[in-house]
N, C-alpha and C positions, 0 to 999 in steps of 0.2 A: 504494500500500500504506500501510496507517494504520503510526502509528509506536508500533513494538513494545517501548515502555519500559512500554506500559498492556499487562501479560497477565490477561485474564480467564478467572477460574476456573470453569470448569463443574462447577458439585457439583448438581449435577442426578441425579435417580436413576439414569436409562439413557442409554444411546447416540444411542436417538430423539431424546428430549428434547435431548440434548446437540447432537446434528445443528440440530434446530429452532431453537436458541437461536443457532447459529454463522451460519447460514442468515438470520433476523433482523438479525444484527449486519454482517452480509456485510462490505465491504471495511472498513469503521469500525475493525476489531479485524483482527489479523494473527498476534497470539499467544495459545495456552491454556495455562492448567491441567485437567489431569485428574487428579483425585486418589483415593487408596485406594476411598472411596465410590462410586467407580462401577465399580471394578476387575469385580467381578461382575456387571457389567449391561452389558456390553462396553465399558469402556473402550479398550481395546488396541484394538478393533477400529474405537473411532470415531477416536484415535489417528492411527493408519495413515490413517485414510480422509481428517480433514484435513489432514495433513500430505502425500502422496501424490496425493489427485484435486482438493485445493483451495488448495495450495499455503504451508496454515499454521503456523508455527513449534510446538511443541510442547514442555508443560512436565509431565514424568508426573512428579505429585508421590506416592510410597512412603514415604518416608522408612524405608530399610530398616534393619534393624539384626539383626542375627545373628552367629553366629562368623564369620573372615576367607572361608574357604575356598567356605560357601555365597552369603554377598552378593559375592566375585566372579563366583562360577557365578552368582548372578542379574542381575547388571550385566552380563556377558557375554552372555546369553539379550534382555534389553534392547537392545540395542544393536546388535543386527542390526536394529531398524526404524527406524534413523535418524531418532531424533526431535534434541532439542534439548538439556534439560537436566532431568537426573534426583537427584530430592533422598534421600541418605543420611543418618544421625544422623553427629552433630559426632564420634565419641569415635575418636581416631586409627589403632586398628586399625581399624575398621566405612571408614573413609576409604581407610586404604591401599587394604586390599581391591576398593572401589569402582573407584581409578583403577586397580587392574591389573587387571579385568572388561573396563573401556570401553577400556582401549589400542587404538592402532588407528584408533579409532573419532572421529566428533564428536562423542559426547556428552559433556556437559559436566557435571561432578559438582559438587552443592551440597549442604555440610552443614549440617542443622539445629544453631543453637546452642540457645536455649531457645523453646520452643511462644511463639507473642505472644498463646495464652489463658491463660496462666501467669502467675501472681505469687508475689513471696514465700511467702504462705501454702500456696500449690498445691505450691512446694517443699521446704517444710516437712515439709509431709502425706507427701512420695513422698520423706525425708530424703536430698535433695540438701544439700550442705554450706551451713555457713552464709554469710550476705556478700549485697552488694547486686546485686541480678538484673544490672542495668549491670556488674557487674563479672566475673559469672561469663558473662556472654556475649562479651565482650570474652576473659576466657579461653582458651575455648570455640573462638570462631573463629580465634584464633592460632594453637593444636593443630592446627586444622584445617590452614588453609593451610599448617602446616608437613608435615604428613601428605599433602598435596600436592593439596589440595582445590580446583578453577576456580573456588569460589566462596561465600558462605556466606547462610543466611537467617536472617534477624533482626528483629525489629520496627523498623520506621523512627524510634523512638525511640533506639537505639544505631548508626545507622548512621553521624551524622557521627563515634562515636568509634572504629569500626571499620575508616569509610575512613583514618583519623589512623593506623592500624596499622602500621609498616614491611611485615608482611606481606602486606596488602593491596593493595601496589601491584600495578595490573594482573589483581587478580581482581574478580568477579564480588560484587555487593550485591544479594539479591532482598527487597526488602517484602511480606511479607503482614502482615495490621493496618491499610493502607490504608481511610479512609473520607471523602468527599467531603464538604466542610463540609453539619454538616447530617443526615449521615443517622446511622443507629441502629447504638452500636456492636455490637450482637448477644452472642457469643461473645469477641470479643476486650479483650483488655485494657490494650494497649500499642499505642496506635495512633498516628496522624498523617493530614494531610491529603497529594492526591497529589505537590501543589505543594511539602510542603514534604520529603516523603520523598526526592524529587528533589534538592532544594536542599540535601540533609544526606549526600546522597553516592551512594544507591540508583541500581541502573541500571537496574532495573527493579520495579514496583510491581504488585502483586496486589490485584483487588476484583472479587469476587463477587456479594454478593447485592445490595447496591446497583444494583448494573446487571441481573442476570437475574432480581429483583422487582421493577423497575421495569416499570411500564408500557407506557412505551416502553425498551428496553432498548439500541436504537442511539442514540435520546438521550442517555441515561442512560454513555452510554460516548462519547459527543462532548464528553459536558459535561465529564466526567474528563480527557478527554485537552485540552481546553482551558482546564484548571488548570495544565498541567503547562509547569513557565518551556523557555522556546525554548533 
């Protein structure tokens, strides 16, 4: 089994495509994202299918956010399919909520602190408070894990300051922003390479198009996963 600190994101339009692209990657990759973007084109249902008939770890990214009462009804509706780890927004009630949904259960709750397509000016625009993104993420995830969160997501740029967290001991650091020297950052804006998001405390690193535009795309995720320090 490849080693599941590389999870690759399938933002693929459908489930086929999404099969095809896992199917490629075969034993190389061990862990996905599925996120909001294919909700409607079956994701749940490709979901289940890897995780179930192929044996692969599973990351359904939602990042839900609503009053307490419905994100645990949907955390609980979740979690009867025994995936892995399902991302909430950071704000401490949206959190409690989540883990009293997944009790029980293995799924693992990760809060979004800030998007890593975000900058200052993007928070600006949607008048989140003022102060430096580093700090309001740092924040963010404190809340979180005190609100009782397994785990939190962040740009690999703040993670060595969030592993530094008292609260962090023992949860959960996911990277997306991940890009292997070299390639295009696209959409994001707060990135790092996989080696070093690794090196700064992340325990697990997300990248997408780099790998499923790539050409060859089990290269393309060999090459990541032998960036990443032993």
């Amino acid at each position: 089994m490849s080693d599941d600190r590389l999870i690759v994101a399938l933002d693929v339009p459908h489930a086929v495509a999404g099969l095809e692209l896992a199917e490629k990657l075969g034993d190389a990759v061990s862990f996905y994202k599925i996120g909001l973007g294919m909700l409607t084109g079956g994701g749940l249902a490709l979901a289940n299918e890897l995780k179930q008939e192929h044996g692969k770890r599973i990351f359904l990214d939602m990042k839900l956010f609503d009053i307490g009462a419905t994100v645990e009804a949907a955390v609980r509706g979740l979690a009867q399919f025994d995936l892995d780890f399902l991302t909430v927004h950071g704000d401490p009630h949206v959190v409690r909520a989540a883990m009293e949904g997944a009790s029980g259960s293995n799924l693992k709750i990760l809060a979004v602190t800030i998007l890593t397509s975000l900058d200052r000016a993007d928070l600006d625009a949607s008048l989140i408070q003022a102060g430096d993104v580093a700090d309001l993420v740092l924040t963010r995830a404190a809340r979180a894990f005190d609100a009782g969160a397994h785990g939190v997501i962040s740009s690999p740029q703040e993670a060595a300051a969030i592993r530094a967290l008292p609260e962090a001991e023992g949860r959960l650091i996911v990277t997306p922003g991940v890009r292997p020297a070299g390639a295009a950052l696209g959409d994001q804006k707060r990135v790092a390479t996989p080696a070093q998001a690794i090196a700064d405390g992340a325990d697990h690193i997300v990248v997408g198009r780099p790998i499923w535009q790539a050409n060859d795309p089990r290269a393309a995720a060999k090459a990541v996963l032998a960036e990443l320090p032993m």
